[in-house]
C-alpha positions in Angstrom: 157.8 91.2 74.8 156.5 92.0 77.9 155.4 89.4 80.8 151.6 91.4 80.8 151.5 89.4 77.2 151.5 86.2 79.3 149.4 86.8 81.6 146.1 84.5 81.4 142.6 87.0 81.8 140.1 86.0 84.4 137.5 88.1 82.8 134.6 89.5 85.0 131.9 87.7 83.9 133.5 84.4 84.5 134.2 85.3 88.1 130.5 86.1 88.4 129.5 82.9 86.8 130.9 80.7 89.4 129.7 83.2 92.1 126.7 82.3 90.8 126.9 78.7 90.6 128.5 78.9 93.9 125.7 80.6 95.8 123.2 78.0 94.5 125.4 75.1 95.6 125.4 76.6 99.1 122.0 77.1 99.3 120.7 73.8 97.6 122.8 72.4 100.8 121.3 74.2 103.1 118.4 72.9 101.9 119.6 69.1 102.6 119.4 68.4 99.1 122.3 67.6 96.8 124.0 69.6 94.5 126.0 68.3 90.7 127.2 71.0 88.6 127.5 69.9 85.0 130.9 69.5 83.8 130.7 68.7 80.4 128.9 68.8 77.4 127.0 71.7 78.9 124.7 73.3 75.9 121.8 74.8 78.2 122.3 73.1 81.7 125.1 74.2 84.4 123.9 71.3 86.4 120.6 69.6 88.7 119.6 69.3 92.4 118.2 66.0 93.2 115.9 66.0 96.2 116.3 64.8 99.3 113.9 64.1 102.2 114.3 63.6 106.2 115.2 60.5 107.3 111.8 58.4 109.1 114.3 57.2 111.8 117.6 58.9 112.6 119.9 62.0 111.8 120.4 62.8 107.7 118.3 62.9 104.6 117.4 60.1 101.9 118.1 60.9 98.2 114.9 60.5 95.6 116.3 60.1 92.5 114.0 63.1 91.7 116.0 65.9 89.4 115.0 69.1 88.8 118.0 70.5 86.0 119.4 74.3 86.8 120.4 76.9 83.9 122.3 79.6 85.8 122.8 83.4 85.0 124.9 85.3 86.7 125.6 89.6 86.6 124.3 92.8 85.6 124.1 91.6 82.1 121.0 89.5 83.0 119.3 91.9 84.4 117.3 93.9 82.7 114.0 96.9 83.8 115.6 96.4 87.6 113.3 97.7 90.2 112.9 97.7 93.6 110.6 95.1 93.6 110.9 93.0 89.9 113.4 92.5 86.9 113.1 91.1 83.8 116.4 88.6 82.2 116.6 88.4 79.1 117.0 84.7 77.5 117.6 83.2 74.2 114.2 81.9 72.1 116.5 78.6 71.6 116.9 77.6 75.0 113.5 78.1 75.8 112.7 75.7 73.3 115.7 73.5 74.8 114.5 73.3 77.9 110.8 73.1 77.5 111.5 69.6 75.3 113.4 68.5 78.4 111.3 65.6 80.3 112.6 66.8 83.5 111.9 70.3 85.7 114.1 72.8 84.5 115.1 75.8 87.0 116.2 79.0 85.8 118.3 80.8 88.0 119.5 84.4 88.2 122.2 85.5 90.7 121.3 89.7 90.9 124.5 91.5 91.7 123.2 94.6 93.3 120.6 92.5 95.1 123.3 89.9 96.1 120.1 87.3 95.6 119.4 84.2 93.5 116.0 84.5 91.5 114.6 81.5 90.0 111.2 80.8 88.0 110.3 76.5 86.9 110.3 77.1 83.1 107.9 74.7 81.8 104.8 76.4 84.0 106.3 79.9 82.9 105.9 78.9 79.2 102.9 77.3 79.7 101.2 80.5 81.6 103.0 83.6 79.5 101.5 82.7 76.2 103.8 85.2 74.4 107.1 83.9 76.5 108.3 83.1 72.9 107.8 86.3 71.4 111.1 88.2 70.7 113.0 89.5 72.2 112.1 87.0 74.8 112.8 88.3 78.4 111.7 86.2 82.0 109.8 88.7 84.5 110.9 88.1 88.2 109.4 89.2 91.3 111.8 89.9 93.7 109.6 88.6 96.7 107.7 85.3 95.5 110.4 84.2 93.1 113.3 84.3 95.4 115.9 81.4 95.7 116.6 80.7 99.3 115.9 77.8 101.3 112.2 78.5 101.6 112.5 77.4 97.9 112.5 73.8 98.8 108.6 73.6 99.4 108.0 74.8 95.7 111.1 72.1 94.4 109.6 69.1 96.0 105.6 70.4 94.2 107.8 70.2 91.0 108.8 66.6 91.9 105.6 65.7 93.5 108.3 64.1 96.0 107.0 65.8 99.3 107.7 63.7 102.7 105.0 62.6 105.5 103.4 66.1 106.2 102.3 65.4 109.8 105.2 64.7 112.3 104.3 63.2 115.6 107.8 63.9 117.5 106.5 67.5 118.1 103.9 69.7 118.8 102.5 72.5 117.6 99.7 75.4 117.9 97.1 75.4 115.5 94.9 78.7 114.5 91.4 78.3 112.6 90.9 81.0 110.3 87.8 82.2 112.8 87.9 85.1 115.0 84.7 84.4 118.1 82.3 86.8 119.2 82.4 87.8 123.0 79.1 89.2 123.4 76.0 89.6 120.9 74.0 92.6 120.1 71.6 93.0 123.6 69.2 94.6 121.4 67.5 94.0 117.6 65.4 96.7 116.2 61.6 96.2 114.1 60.5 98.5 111.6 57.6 98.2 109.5 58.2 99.8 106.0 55.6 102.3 104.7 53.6 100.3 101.5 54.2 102.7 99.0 57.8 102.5 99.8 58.6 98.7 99.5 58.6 98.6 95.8 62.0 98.7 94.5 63.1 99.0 98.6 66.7 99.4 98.0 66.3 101.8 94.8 64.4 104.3 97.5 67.4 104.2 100.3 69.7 107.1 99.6 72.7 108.5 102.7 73.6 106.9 105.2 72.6 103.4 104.8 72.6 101.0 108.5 73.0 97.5 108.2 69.6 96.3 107.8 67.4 93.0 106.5 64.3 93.6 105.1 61.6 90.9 104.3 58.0 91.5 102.7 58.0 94.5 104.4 59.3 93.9 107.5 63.0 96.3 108.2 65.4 94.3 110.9 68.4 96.7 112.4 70.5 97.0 115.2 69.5 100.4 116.4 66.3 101.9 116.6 66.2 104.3 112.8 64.0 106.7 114.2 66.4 108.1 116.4 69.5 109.3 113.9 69.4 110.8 110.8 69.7 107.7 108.2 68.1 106.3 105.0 65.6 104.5 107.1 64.2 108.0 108.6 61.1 108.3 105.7 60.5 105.0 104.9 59.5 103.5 107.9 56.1 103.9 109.8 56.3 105.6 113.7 56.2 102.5 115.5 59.6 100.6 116.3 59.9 97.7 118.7 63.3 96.8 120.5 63.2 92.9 121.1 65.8 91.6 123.6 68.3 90.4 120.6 68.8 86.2 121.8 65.4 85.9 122.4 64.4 87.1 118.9 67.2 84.8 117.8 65.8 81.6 119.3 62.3 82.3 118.1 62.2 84.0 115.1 63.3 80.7 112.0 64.7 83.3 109.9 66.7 84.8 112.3 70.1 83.2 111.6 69.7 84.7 107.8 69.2 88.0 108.8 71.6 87.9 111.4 74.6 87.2 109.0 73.0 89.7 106.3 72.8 92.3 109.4 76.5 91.4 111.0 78.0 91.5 107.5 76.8 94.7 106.8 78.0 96.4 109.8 81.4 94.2 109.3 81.5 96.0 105.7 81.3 99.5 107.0 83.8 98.4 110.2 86.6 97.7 107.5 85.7 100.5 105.3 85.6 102.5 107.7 89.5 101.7 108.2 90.0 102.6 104.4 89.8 99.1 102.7 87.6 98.7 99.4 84.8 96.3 98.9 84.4 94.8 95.9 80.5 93.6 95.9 81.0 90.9 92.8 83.9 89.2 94.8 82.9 90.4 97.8 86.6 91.0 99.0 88.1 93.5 101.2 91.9 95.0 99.9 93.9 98.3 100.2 94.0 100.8 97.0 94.3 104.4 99.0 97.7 106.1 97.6 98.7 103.1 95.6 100.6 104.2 92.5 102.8 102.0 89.6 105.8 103.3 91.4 104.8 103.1 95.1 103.6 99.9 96.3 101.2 99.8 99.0 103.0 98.6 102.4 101.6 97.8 105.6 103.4 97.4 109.1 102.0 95.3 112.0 102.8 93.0 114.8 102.5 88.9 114.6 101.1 87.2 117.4 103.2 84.1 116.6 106.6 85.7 116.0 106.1 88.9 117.8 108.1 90.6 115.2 106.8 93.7 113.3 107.6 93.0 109.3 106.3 95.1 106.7 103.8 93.9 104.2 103.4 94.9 100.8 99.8 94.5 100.1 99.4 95.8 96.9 101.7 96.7 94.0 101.9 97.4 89.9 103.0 94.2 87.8 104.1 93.8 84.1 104.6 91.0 82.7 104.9 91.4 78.6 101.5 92.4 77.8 100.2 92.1 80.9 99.6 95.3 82.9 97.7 94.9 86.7 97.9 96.0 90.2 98.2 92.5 92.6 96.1 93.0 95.8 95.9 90.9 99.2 92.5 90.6 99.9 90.3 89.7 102.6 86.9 87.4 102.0 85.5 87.8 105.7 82.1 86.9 106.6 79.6 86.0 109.6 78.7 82.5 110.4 77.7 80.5 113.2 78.5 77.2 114.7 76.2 75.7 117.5 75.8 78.6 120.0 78.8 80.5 118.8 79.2 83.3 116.2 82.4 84.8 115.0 83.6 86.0 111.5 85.4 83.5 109.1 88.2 84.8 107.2 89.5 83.9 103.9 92.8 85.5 102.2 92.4 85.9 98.9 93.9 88.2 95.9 92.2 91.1 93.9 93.5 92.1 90.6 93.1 95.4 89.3 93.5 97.8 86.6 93.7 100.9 87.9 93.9 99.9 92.0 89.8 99.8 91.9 88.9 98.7 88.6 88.9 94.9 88.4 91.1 93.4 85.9 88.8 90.9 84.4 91.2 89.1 82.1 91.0 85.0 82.0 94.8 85.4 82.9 93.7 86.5 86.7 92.8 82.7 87.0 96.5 81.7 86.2 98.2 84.7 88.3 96.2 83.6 91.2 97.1 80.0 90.5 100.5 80.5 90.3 100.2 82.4 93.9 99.1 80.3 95.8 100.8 77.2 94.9 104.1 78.4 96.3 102.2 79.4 99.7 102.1 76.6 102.4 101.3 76.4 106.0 103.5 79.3 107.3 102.4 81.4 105.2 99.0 81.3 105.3 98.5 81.6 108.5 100.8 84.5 108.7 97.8 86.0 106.4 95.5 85.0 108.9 97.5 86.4 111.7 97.5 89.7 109.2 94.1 90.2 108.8 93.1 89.7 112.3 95.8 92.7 113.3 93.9 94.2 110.6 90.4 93.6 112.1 91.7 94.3 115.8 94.7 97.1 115.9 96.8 94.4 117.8 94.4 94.3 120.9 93.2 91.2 122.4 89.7 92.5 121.9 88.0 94.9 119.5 84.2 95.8 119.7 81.9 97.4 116.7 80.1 100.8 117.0 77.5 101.6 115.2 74.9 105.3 116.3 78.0 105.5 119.0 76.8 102.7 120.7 79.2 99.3 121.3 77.0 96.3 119.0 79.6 93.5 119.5 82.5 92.8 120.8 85.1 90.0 119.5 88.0 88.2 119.7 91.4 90.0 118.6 93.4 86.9 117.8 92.2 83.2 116.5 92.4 80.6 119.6 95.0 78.5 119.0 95.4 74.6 120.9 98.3 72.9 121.4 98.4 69.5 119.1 100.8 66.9 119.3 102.6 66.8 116.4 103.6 69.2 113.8 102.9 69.8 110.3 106.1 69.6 108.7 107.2 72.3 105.8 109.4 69.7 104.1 
C-alpha cells in the first residue's frame, strides 16, 4: 500500500468555498459591520452579517441586532451565460423556496473566479419582481455593475434592514449641487410673425423641413430669429411683415410670455442635444444614447467629473436578459426650461429609457419594477455623479456653453451646477 492511499483530498471546490466565504468576511468588515459564518446545521445558510452603525460620540460602530442571512456560492460551477457585463447562477427551486419562507433578508452571494468579484442579489425582492424565478431550471441573472458586493453594498444592506443612521452629519462640510444649470445671458432679440389665415388650420400638420423652435397662438408665430431670412418651415406660412422686439422687454410685458418662453427654449434645447446624437423620446420626453448600440456592444461614454476630476467611462446603454425578459437599459436625460424669480436655467432630471430595439420603447408593466429596482440602490453620490454627467454632456467640459441657432449665439449658460459650501455632510452610511 502506498502512502498516496493516505493522503486526505482537499478537493478544488472546497478551496474555493472558503475563498468565497473568506472574501465576504473581509469585505463585510470593511464595511464595519460584523461577520458569523454558520457552523452548523447549515441546510441553505453559510452564515449572517448583522449591521452596524457609527458611533454618535467617539471612535467604533454600534451593533443593531439587525440580520440579513448569506447563502454563498463560490467557482466557475456557478456561473453560468458569463459576459462581460452579466451572468446568470444557477440555484436549486428548494432553496428558493427555503429562503423566501425565511422572516429575515436573505443575501445570495456569488464569488466569480475569472472576475475575482463577489455578486450578490436580496432574494425575497428578486422572487417577488421575476415572476417566473421559480420556473425550472431556475437560474439568478447578475449584473456585473449594479449587483456588485463591495463596500458600497452597505447603503443597499442597511434599505434591507431599514436600519439607516442620522443622514446629516454636522462635524463636516460639504458642497452641494442643484440639479440646475443658470443662464448667463438671454436671447437679445424675439421674433413676430403673423401666420397666413388659410394656413392656421391644422398649423403643425402644414410645417414640413426644417422646423425652428417656435410658439404659435391664435395665429400669432413667436421665434428667435427672424423666418424670413433662412430657408425653414416658416418661409410660406407666414405674412411679409416680421417685427424684432428687444427680447426682456417683450418678456416683462407680454403675460404669456414665460409660456412661450419655455415652449421656445425647449425647443431649441431639443435640437441642441439632438444635434449631439441623443434621441428624444416625445411621450417621455427623455433624452438617451442609441447610435451604434448593439446586444453585444454596449454603449460607453468617457468624460471628465468636476468633483473628482477623474475621467471614468460610462456605460449608458446596454442589452439585458433576464428569463423572459429581453430590453436595452438606457440612462436618460429629462431636461427642461424653467424660471425662478429673475433667473432661467435648464433643470435636469436623470432618468432611464427602456427599449426594445435601442429606439423602440419597451412598454411592458415590468419597466415599472426594473426602474424601481434601479434606483433604490442609487444614493447621494451617485446621483449627483449623473448630474455632473449630463452637464459634461450639455457643455463638452467647458465652464460655459452657448446655443446657435441661423449661426447666430441665442444663449449662453452655465457649464457646471453652482455648488455652496454647507456645514455638514450628508452621510452615505
Amino acid at each position: 500500500m502506498t502512502s498516496q492511499n493516505f493522503d486526505k483530498i482537499v478537493p478544488l471546490s472546497k478551496i474555493s468555498e472558503w475563498h468565497g466565504l473568506d472574501r465576504i468576511s473581509v469585505i463585510v468588515h470593511k464595511m464595519g459591520c460584523i461577520w458569523r459564518e454558520q457552523e452548523r446545521d447549515d441546510i441553505g445558510i453559510d452564515g449572517e452579517i448583522e449591521l452596524c452603525i457609527p458611533r454618535n460620540e467617539g471612535k467604533g460602530s454600534v451593533g443593531t441586532g439587525r440580520i440579513i442571512k448569506v447563502q454563498s456560492k463560490s467557482g466557475q460551477h456557478y456561473i453560468r451565460s458569463d459576459q462581460e457585463e452579466a451572468f446568470e447562477s444557477p440555484v436549486n427551486k428548494k432553496d428558493l423556496v427555503y429562503w423566501s419562507n425565511m422572516n429575515v433578508p436573505v443575501a445570495y452571494v456569488v464569488y466569480h473566479p475569472k472576475d475575482d468579484c463577489l455578486y450578490w442579489k436580496d432574494i425575497h425582492a428578486y422572487l417577488t419582481e421575476n415572476s417566473n424565478a421559480l420556473e425550472e431550471p431556475c437560474r439568478i441573472a447578475f449584473d456585473k455593475e449594479s449587483d456588485r458586493f463591495d463596500e458600497t453594498a452597505l447603503n443597499a444592506l442597511h434599505e434591507l434592514c431599514q436600519t439607516a443612521p442620522e443622514r446629516v452629519n454636522t462635524s463636516c462640510t460639504e458642497i452641494l449641487f442643484p440639479n440646475f444649470l443658470e443662464v448667463i445671458t438671454l436671447p437679445k432679440q424675439i421674433f413676430i410673425s403673423t401666420v397666413i389665415p388659410e394656413k392656421r388650420a391644422q398649423f403643425r400638420q402644414r410645417l414640413f423641413g426644417f422646423i425652428p423652435p417656435y410658439s404659435y397662438h391664435d395665429g400669432i408665430l413667436t421665434t428667435l430669429t427672424d423666418p424670413s431670412q433662412s430657408k425653414n418651415a416658416f418661409t410660406n406660412v407666414i405674412d411679409s411683415v416680421v417685427e424684432p422686439f428687444p427680447f426682456i422687454e417683450w418678456l416683462e410685458q407680454n403675460p404669456d410670455a414665460d409660456h412661450a418662453t419655455r415652449r421656445i427654449l425647449n425647443g431649441l434645447l431639443q435640437k441642441y442635444l439632438t444635434d449631439k446624437d441623443l434621441n428624444y423620446h416625445p411621450k417621455y420626453k427623455r433624452f438617451y444614447y442609441s447610435k451604434g448600440l448593439t446586444k453585444e456592444a454596449p454603449l460607453k461614454k468617457v468624460w471628465k467629473s468636476a468633483r473628482t476630476k477623474r475621467s471614468p467611462c460610462r456605460t449608458v446603454a446596454k442589452y439585458y436578459e433576464y428569463g423572459k425578459d429581453k430590453f436595452f437599459k438606457h440612462q436618460a436625460l429629462s431636461a427642461r426650461f424653467q424660471r425662478y424669480g429673475q433667473v432661467w436655467g435648464i433643470v435636469l432630471r436623470p432618468e432611464l429609457y427602456f427599449s426594445i430595439d435601442g429606439r423602440t420603447a419597451w412598454t411592458s408593466e415590468k419597466v415599472k419594477t426594473y426602474a424601481t429596482r434601479h434606483r433604490s440602490r442609487e444614493y447621494n453620490n451617485q446621483y449627483l455623479n449623473n448630474i455632473l454627467f449630463w452637464s459634461f454632456v450639455l457643455s463638452d467640459g467647458l465652464s460655459e456653453f452657448s446655443m446657435e441657432l441661423d449661426d447666430r449665439e441665442i444663449l449662453q449658460i452655465k457649464g457646471m451646477p453652482d455648488g455652496i459650501l454647507a456645514p455638514f455632510g450628508i452621510r452615505t452610511i
